[in-house]
C-alpha angles and dihedrals in degrees: 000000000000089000088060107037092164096070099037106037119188123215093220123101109208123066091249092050102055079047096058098039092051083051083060105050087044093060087069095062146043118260101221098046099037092059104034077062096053095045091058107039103025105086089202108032115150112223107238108245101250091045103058081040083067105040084052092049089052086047095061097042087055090163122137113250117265124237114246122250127233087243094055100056118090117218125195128232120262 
């Protein structure tokens, strides 16, 4: 949200209270889903920094996953 003002202006004047007031905001709706709808239905959307830094990082791994190994899985105790 602080990333696309335009689209959700605040009503603060000051940096820390935009900030709060999109806290705020955020709190009322989930993340991943919030943004995956923005991303596909906002023509000008601006990615939020971190997450076009991840989308990057997972870019450059470009590996495909690994299965997990018996050893690696935890399992609890019955």
């Amino acid at each position: 949200m602080l990333s696309n003002d335009a689209l959700f202006p605040t009503t603060g004047k000051t940096k820390e209270e935009r900030e709060i007031e999109t806290y705020e905001a955020a709190q009322e709706v989930k993340k991943s889903e919030f943004a995956l709808d923005q991303a596909l239905t906002v023509k000008n959307w601006i990615i939020p920094r971190y997450i076009r830094e991840g989308l990057l990082w997972l870019a450059e791994k470009d590996m495909p996953p690994q299965p997990a190994l018996e050893a690696d899985v935890e399992v609890p105790n019955a």
